[in-house]
C-alpha positions as CSV (number, residue, x, y, z in Angstrom):
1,X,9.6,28.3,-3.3
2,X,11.3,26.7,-0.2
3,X,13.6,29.0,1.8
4,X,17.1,27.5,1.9
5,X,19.1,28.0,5.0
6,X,22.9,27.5,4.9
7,X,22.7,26.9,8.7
8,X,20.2,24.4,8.3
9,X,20.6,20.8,9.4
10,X,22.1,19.6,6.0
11,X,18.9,16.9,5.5
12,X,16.2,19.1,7.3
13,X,15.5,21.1,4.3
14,X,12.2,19.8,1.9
15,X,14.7,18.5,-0.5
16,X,17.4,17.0,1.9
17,X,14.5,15.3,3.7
18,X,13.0,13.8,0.4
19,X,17.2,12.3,-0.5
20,X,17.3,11.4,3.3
21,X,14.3,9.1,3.4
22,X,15.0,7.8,-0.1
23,X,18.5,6.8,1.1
24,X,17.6,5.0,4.1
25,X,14.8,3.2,2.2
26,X,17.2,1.9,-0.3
27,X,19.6,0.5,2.6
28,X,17.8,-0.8,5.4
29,X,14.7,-3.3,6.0
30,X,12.4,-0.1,7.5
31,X,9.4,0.4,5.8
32,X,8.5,3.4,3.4
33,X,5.7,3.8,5.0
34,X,6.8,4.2,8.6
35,X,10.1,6.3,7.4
36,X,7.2,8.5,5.8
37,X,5.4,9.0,8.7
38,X,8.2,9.1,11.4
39,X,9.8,11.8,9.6
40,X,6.8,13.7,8.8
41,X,5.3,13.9,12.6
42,X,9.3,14.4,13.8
43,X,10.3,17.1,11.2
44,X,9.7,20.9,11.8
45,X,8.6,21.3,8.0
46,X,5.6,22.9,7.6
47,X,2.2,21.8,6.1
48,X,3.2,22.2,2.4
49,X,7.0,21.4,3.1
50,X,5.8,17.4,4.3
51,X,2.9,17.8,1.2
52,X,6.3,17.9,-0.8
53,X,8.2,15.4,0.9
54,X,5.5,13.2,0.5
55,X,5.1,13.8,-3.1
56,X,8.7,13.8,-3.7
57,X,9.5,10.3,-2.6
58,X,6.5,8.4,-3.7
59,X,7.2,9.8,-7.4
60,X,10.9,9.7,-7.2
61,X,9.9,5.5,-6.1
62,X,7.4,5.4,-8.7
63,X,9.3,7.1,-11.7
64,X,12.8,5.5,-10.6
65,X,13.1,2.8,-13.6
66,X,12.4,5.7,-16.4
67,X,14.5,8.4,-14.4
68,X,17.4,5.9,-14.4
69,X,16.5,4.8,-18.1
70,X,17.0,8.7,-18.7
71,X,19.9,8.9,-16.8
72,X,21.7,6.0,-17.9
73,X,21.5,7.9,-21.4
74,X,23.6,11.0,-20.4
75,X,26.4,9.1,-18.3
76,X,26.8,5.8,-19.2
77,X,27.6,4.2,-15.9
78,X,26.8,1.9,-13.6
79,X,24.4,4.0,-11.4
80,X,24.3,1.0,-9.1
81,X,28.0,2.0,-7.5
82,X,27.3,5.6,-7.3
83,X,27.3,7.3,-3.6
84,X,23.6,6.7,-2.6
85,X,23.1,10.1,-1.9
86,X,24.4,11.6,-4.4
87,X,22.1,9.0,-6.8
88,X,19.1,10.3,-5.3
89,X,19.7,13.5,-5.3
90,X,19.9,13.0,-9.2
91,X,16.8,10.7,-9.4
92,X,15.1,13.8,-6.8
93,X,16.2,16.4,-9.6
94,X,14.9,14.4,-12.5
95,X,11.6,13.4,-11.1
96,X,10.7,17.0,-10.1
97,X,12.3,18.5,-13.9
98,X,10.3,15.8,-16.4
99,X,7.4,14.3,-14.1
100,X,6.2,17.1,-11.4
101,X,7.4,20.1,-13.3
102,X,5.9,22.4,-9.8
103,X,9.3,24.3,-9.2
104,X,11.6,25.9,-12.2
105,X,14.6,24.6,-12.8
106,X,16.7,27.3,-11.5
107,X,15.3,26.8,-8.0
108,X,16.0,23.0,-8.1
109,X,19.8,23.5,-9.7
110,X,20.3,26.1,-7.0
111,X,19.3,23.5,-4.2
112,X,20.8,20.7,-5.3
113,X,23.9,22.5,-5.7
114,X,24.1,23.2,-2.2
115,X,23.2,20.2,-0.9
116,X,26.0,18.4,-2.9
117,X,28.6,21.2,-2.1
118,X,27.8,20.6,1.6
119,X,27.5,16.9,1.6
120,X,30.3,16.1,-0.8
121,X,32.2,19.1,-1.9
122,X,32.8,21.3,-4.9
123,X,34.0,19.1,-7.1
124,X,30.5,16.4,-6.9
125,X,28.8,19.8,-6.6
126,X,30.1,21.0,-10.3
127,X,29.5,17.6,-11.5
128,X,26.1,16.7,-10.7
129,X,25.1,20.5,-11.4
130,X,26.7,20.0,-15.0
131,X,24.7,16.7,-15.6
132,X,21.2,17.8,-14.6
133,X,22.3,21.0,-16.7
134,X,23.6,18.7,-19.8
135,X,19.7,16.9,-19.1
136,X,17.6,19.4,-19.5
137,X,19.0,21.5,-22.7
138,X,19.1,18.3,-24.4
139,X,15.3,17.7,-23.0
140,X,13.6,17.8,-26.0
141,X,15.5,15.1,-27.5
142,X,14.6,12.6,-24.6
143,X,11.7,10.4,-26.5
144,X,9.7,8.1,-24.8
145,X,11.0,4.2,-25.2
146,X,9.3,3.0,-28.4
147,X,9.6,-0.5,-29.8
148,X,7.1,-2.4,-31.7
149,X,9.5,-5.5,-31.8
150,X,9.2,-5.6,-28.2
151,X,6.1,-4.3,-26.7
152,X,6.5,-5.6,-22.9
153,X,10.1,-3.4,-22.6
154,X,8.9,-0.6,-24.2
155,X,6.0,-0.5,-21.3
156,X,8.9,-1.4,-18.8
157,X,10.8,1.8,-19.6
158,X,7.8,3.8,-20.3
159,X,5.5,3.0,-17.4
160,X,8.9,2.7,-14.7
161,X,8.4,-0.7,-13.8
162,X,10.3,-4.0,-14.0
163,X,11.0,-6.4,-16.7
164,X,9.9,-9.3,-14.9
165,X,6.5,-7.8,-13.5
166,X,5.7,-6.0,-17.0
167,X,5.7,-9.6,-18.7
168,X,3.5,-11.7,-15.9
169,X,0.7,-8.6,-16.6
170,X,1.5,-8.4,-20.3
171,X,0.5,-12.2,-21.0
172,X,-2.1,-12.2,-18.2
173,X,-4.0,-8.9,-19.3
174,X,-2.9,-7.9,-22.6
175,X,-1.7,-5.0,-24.0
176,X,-3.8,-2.6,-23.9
177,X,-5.3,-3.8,-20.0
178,X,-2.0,-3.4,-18.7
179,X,-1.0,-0.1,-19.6
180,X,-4.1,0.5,-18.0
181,X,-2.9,-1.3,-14.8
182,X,0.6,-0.1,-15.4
183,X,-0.8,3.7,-15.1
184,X,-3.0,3.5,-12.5
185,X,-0.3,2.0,-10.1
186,X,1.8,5.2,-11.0
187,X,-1.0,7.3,-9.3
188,X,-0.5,8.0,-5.7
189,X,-3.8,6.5,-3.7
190,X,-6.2,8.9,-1.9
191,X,-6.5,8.3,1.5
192,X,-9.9,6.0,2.4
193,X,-11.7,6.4,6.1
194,X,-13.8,4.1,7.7
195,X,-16.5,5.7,9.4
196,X,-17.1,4.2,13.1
197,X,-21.2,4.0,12.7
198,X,-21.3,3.4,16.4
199,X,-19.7,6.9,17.7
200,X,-21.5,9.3,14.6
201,X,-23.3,8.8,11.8
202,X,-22.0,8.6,7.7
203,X,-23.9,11.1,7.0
204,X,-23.2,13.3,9.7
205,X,-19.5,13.0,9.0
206,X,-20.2,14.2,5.7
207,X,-21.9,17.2,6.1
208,X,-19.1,18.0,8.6
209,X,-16.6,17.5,5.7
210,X,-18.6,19.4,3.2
211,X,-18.8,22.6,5.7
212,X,-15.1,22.5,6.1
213,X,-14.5,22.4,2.1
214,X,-13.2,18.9,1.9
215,X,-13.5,17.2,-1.1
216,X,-14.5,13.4,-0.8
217,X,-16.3,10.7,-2.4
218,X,-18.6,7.6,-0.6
219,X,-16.8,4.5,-2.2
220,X,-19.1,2.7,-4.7
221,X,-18.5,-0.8,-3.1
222,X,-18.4,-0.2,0.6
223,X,-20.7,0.1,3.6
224,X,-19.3,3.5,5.9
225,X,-16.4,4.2,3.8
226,X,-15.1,7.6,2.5
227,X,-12.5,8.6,0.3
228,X,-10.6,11.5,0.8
229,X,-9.2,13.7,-2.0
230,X,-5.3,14.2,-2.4
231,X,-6.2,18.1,-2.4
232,X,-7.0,18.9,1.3
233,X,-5.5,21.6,2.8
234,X,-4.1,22.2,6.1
235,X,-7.2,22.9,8.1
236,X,-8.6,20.1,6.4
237,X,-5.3,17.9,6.7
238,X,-6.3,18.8,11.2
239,X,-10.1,17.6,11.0
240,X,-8.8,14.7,10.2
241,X,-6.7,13.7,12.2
242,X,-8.4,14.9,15.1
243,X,-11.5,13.2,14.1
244,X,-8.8,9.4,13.8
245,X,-7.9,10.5,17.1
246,X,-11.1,10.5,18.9
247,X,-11.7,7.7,17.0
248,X,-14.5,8.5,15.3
249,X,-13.2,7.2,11.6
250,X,-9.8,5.3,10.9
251,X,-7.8,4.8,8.1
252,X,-9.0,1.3,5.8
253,X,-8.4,0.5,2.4
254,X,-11.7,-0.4,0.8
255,X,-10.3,-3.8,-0.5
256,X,-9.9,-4.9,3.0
257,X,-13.3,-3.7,3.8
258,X,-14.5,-6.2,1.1
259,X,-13.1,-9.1,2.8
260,X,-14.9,-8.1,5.9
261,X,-18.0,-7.5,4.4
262,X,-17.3,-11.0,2.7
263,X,-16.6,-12.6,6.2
264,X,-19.7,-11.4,7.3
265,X,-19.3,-12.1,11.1
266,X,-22.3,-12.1,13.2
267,X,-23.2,-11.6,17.1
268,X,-22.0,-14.3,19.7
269,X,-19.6,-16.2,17.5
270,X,-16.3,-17.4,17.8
271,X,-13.4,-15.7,14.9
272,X,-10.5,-16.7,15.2
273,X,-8.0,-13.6,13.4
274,X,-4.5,-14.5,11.8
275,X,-1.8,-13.3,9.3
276,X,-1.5,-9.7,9.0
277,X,-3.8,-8.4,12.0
278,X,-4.4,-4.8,12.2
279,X,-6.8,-2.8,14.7
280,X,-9.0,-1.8,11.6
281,X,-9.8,-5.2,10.9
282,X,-10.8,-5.8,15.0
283,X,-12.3,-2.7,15.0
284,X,-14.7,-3.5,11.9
285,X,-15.7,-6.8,13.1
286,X,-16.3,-5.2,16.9
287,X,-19.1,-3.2,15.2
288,X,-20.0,-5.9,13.1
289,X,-21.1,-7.9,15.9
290,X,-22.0,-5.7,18.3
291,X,-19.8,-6.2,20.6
292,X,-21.0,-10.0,21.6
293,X,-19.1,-13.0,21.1
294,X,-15.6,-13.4,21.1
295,X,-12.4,-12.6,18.7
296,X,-9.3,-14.1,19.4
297,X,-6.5,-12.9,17.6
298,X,-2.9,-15.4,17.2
299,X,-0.4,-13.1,17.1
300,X,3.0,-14.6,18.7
301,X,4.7,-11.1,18.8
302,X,4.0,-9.7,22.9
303,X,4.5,-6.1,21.7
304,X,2.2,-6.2,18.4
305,X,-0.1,-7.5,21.4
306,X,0.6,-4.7,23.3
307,X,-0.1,-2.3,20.8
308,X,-3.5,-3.5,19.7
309,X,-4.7,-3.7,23.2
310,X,-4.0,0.2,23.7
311,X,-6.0,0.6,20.3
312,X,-8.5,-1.4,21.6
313,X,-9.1,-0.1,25.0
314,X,-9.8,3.6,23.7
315,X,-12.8,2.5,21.6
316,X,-13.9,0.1,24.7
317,X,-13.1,-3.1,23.1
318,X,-12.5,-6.0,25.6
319,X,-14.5,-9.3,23.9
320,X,-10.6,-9.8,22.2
321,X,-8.0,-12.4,23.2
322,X,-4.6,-13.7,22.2
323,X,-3.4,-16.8,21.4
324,X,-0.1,-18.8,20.2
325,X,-0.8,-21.6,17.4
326,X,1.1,-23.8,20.4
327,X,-1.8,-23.6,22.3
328,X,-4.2,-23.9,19.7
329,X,-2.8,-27.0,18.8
330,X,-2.8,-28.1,22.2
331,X,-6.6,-26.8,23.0
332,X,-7.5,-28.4,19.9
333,X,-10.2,-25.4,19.2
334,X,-12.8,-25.0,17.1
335,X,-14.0,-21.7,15.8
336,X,-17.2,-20.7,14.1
337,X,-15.3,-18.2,11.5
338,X,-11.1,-17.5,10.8
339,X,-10.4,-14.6,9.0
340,X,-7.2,-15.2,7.4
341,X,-5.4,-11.6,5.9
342,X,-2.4,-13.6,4.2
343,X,1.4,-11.7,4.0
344,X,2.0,-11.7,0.4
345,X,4.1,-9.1,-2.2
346,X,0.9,-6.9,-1.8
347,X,1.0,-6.3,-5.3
348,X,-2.4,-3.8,-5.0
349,X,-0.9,-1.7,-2.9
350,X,2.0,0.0,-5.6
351,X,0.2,3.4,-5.4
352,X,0.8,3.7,-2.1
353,X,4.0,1.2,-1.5
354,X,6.1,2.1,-5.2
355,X,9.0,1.0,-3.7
356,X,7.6,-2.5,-4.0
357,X,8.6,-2.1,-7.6
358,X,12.1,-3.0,-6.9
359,X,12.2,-4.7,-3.8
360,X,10.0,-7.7,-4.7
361,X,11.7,-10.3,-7.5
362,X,9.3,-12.9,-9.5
363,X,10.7,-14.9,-6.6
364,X,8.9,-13.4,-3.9
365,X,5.4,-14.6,-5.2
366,X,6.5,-17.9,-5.8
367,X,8.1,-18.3,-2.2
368,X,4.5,-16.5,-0.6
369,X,2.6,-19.0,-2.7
370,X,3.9,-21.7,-1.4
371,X,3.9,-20.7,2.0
372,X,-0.1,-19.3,1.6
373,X,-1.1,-22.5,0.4
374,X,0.5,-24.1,4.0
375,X,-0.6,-21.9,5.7
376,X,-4.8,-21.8,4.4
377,X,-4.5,-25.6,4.7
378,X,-3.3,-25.7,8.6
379,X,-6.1,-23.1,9.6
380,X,-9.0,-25.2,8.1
381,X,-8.4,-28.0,10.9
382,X,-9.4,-25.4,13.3
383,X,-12.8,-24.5,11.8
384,X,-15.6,-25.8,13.1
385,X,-18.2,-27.9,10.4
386,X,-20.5,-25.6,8.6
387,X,-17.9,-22.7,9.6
388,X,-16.3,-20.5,7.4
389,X,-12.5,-19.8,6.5
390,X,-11.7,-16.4,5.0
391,X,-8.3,-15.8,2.9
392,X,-7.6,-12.4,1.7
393,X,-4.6,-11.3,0.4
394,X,-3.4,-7.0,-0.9
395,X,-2.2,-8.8,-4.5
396,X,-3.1,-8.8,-7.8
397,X,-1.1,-12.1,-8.6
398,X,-3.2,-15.2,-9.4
399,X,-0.6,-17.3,-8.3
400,X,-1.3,-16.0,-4.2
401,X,-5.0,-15.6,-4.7
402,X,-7.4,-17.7,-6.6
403,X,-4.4,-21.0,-7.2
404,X,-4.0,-20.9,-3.6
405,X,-7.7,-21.5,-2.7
406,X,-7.6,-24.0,-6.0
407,X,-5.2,-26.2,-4.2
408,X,-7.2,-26.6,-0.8
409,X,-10.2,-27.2,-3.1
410,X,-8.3,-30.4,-4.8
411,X,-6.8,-31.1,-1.3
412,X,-9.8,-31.2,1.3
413,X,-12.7,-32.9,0.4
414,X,-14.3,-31.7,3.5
415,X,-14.4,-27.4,1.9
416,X,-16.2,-26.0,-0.5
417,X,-16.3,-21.8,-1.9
418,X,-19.0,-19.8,-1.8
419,X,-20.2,-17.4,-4.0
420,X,-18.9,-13.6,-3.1
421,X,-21.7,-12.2,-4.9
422,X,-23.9,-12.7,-2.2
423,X,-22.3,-10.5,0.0
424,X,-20.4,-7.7,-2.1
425,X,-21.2,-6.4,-5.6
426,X,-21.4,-8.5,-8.4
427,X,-18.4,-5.7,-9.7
428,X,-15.8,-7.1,-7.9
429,X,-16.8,-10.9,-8.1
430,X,-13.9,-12.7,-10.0
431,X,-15.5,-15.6,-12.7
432,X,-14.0,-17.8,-10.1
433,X,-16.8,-16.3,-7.4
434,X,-14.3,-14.8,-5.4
435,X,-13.6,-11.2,-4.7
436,X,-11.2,-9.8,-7.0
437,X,-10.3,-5.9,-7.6
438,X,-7.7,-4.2,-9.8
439,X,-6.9,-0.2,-9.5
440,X,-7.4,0.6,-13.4
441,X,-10.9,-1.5,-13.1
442,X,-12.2,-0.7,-9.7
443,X,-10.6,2.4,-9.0
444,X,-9.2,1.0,-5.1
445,X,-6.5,-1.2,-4.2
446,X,-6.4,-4.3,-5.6
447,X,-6.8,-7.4,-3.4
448,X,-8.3,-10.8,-3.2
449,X,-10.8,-12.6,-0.7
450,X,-12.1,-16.2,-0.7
451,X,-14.6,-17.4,1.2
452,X,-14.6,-21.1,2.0
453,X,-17.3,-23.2,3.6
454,X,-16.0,-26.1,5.6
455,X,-18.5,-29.3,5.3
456,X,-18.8,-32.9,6.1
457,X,-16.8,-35.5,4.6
């Protein structure tokens, strides 16, 4: 039970937090993930309070099509015009009540009605309070969505996800395959940790983890990784971070591990880094070649540069260097490999991003499509012959993965694709001999990665 304070700071409370972040998610262009993690390191919550927090919104983000299908069923109203805060205070309420069900009811009316009564006065107060109230006697009339005559709305509703989305999985995977997919993007992802081989050893790591009672895995498909249970405790939560600090692990999804392992750079060459450019990807490819040869990175923005450089310079990384596509153009250079991590709706990444749910429409992918397919194109001219282009998206959508490789194929006569198998297991090798992985099949993010051969006309 969280202590309520009627002095406190009317969204510094675990709850007022959660209906904060939510709020400013819903009306601004910040990302959940960075509203997530300023909060979290600014707040004076304790351990368990930003456990909550986190919890809260990721479910309330997840959950938010069937809490609204539950609440448009009690009040009849456009939910849409309702004060923001006082809709998420109702979609906080609901998602605890029918989907975390780890704090009674009385506590959460009690909280919620001083949170409205302070934020918007008696009247809202005695409203909202008589709603969730009206909800939950009536809870055991609330059925799930059912409807034979139409299968892909009843998953919709059931599963919280759009119309639109349910239907391009429905007649891609099937029934049965995308309730699959549809539940295992409604589980929050664990955390995955890269282990830098070059500052301790795998195994070392893990034995340190085992003595402090953490419980992890070593992923089935990547070299070095280790993924982290949702479970750790606040001791555990420490180790962590301390050992991200002194750099001795960082955070990396294991499909964008893949793609690296697919690169497969080697000592003294010449990669050439562009799209969405993280230090985990420079760090990874540091180690991979041993710290000779040379990685330029084209990043336009001077203070995405400037942040990377930091990065770098604690783990001692200095074979990197920036470019603009102006002068690469004007240099006309070649380079032995390009790794090329497209921007794309990052349609694997809905366990830990559910608020891509409702941001993205149907034409989001169709606009990244296009502009993936421009973009793989312009990056071949800079490759040298016999080199290798890399495209890797965070989607599940075949329209930004395997048609966008399918149009340079018909396009360039001078490119061919290689088979992924011969880098990565033959698990996560697509029929189209690219990497392919799906949560509910793979158990990771989903993602894509392409490896193209460039060759003589």
């Amino acid at each position: 039970m969280f202590e309520y304070s009627p002095a406190q700071s009317l969204f510094a409370s675990p709850r007022g937090t959660v209906i904060k972040i939510l709020s400013i998610e819903e009306r601004s262009d910040f990302s959940l993930e960075k509203l997530l993690d300023d909060e979290i390191k600014n707040s004076s919550l304790s351990f368990s309070e930003k456990k909550f927090v986190t919890q809260c919104v990721l479910n309330v983000l997840q959950w938010q099509g069937y809490i609204d299908w539950i609440l448009y069923g009690f009040c009849h109203t456009n939910l849409g015009k309702a004060d923001v805060f006082v809709r998420n205070t109702l979609h906080l309420a609901l998602c605890e009540l029918f989907i975390l069900k780890e704090h009674s009811a009385e506590e959460i009316f009690r909280d919620i009605e001083n949170f409205i009564l302070r934020l918007r006065g008696e009247k809202s107060s005695v409203a909202v309070l008589e709603l969730l109230k009206h909800i939950i006697t009536q809870q055991e009339n609330i059925r799930s969505f059912e409807s034979s005559k139409d299968p892909v709305r009843q998953l919709s509703v059931s599963y919280s996800f759009p119309l639109w989305m349910v239907k391009r999985w429905f007649d891609r995977f099937g029934f049965d395959q995308t309730i699959k997919l549809l539940e295992s993007h409604n589980h929050v992802s664990e955390s995955s940790l890269r282990v830098h081989k070059n500052r301790i050893s795998v195994s070392e790591f893990c034995s340190i983890l085992k003595t402090n009672s953490i419980t992890f895995s070593v992923s089935k498909f990547c070299e070095a990784v280790v993924v982290i249970k949702n479970n750790i405790d606040e001791n555990g939560h420490t180790l962590i971070q301390n050992f991200i600090e002194k750099k001795y692990c960082v955070q990396h999804r294991e499909s964008s591990v893949l793609a690296l392992q697919l690169f497969s750079a080697r000592a003294n060459e010449n990669i050439l880094l562009c799209g969405e450019i993280s230090f985990e990807t420079i760090s990874f490819l540091h180690e991979t070649m041993q710290g000779a040869g040379e990685i330029t990175i084209l990043e336009e923005l001077s203070v995405k540069r400037n942040n990377l450089l930091s990065e770098c310079k604690q783990m001692n990384i200095s074979n990197i260097h920036f470019t603009t596509f102006a002068l690469l153009s004007e240099h006309k250079i070649l380079f032995d490999r390009i790794f090329y991590l497209s921007h794309s709706s990052e349609h694997g990444l809905m366990r830990a991003k559910p608020e891509l749910k409702w941001n993205n429409e149907i034409e989001t992918i169709q606009e990244f499509a296009k502009e993936q397919k421009k973009q793989l194109k312009l990056y071949l001219q800079f490759v040298k012959q016999n080199g290798i282009l890399l495209y890797a998206t965070n989607t599940i959508e075949y329209d930004e993965n395997y048609l966008v490789v399918r149009s340079l194929l018909d396009s360039s006569a001078d490119c061919m694709l290689e088979n992924a198998a011969q880098y990565v297991s033959r698990e996560v090798v697509s029929r189209e001999l690219c990497i392919e992985t799906f949560p509910h099949r793979h158990q990771i993010d989903g993602g894509f990665a392409a490896r193209i051969l460039k060759i003589s006309h």
